[in-house]
N, C-alpha and C positions, 0 to 999 in steps of 0.2 A: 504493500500500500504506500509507503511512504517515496517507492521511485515513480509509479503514478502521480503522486503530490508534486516530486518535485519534475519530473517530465511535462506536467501541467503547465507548473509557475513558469519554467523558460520557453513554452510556445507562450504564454502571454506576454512577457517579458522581453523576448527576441523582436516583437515590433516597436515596441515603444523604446529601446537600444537604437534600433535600426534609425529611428526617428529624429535621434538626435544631429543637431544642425551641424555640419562641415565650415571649418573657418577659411573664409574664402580670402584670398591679398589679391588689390585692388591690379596687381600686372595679370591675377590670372582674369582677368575679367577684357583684355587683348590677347587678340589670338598673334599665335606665335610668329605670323607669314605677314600679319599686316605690316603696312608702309610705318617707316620711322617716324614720333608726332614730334615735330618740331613747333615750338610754342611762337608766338610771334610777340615780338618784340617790341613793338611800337608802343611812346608811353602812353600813359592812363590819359594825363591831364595832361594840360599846358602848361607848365609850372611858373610863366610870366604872367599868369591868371590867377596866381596862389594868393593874392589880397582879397581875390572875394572866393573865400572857402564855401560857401552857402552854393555859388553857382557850380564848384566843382562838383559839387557831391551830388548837384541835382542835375549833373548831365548824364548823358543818356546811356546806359549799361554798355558795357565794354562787350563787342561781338565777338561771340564763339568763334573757335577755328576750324572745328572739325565738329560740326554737328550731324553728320552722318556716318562717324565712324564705327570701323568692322568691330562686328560683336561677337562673344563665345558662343556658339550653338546650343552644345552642352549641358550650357547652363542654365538650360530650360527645364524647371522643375524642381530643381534641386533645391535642397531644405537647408539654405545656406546661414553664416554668422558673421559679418561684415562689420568693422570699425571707421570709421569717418564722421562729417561735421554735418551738421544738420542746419539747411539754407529754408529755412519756414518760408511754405506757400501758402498756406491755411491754419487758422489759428478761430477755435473756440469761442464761445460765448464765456467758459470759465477758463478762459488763456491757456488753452493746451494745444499746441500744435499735431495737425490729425493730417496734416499733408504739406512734404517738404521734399528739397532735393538732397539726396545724400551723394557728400563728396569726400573726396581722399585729404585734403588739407585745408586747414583755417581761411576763411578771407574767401577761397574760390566762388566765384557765381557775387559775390556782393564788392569787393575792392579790387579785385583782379579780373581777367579776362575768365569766362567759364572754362572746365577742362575738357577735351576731347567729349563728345555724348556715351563713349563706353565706357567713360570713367561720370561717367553719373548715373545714380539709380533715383528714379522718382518712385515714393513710399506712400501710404494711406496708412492711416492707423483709426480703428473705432475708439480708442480710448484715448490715443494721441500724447503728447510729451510735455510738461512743462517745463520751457527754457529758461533756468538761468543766466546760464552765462551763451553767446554763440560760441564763445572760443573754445568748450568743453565737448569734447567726442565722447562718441555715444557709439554700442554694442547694437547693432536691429538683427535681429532673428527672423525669417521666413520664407516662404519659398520666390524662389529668384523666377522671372519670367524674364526671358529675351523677346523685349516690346519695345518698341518707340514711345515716346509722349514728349510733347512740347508744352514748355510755359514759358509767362512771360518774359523768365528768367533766362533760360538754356533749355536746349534740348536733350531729352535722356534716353540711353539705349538699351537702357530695364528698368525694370519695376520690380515692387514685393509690395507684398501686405504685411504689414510688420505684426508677428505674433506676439513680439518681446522689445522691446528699448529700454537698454539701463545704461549707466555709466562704465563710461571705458577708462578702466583701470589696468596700469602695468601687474603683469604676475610676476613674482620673483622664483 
């Protein structure tokens, strides 16, 4: 009786193991054959225009470079665990951000030029994040879809519904 017991508990056990998410790094998310992304270089601002800081900030978003770049096939489906910065596109009645772009480093999509579309994933979440700081990266957990989507922002060349968002901390 007790190898029935335990031959039970690891057929229930074996899928929700299986389940658990793969940590995915933002290069595996370029396939290996795509063209080299070279960033463009050109600055932000006019820096003879830095007396009126007000007009800087409210000129007009820095244009993507590569908003139709190649994406992992693969990674369609997968129950993935991704670390990056979180650029809010939708935010709550009670301030929780429930749809945003997630990117590989601080600033991207808001002070600097967006990065490549396969190095952005646009997220939804039903219970959504509330941000303190932007400068703080954040852990999303869920299954990766290889999809386009545009926003005002940049264009993105996946998505996920995020099951989990917590704080990304180093592990020693």
């Amino acid at each position: 009786m007790p190898r029935a017991l335990l031959a039970l508990l690891m057929l229930v056990a074996l899928p929700l193991w299986a389940a658990e998410p793969r940590d995915l790094a933002w290069s595996e998310m370029i396939p290996p054959d795509a063209p080299a992304e070279v960033p463009n270089m050109k600055p932000l601002h006019d820096l003879s225009q830095m007396g009126d800081a007000l007009a800087a900030e409210s000129a007009p978003a820095a244009k993507q470079d590569m908003p139709n770049a190649p994406v992992v096939q693969s990674l369609d489906g997968l129950s993935v665990r991704l670390p990056g910065y979180i650029v809010p596109l939708e935010v709550s009645e009670e301030g929780r951000t429930t749809e945003f772009l997630l990117v590989p480093y601080f600033g991207a999509c808001i002070h600097v030029p967006p990065p490549p579309s396969n190095q952005i994933v646009h997220v939804k979440s039903e219970v959504g994040v509330k941000l303190d700081e932007l400068y703080q990266p954040y852990w999303i957990e869920g299954p990766m879809q290889v999809k386009a989507s545009t926003s005002e922002i940049a264009d993105a060349g996946y998505q996920m519904e995020a099951q989990k968002i917590y704080v990304y901390e180093l592990q020693e």
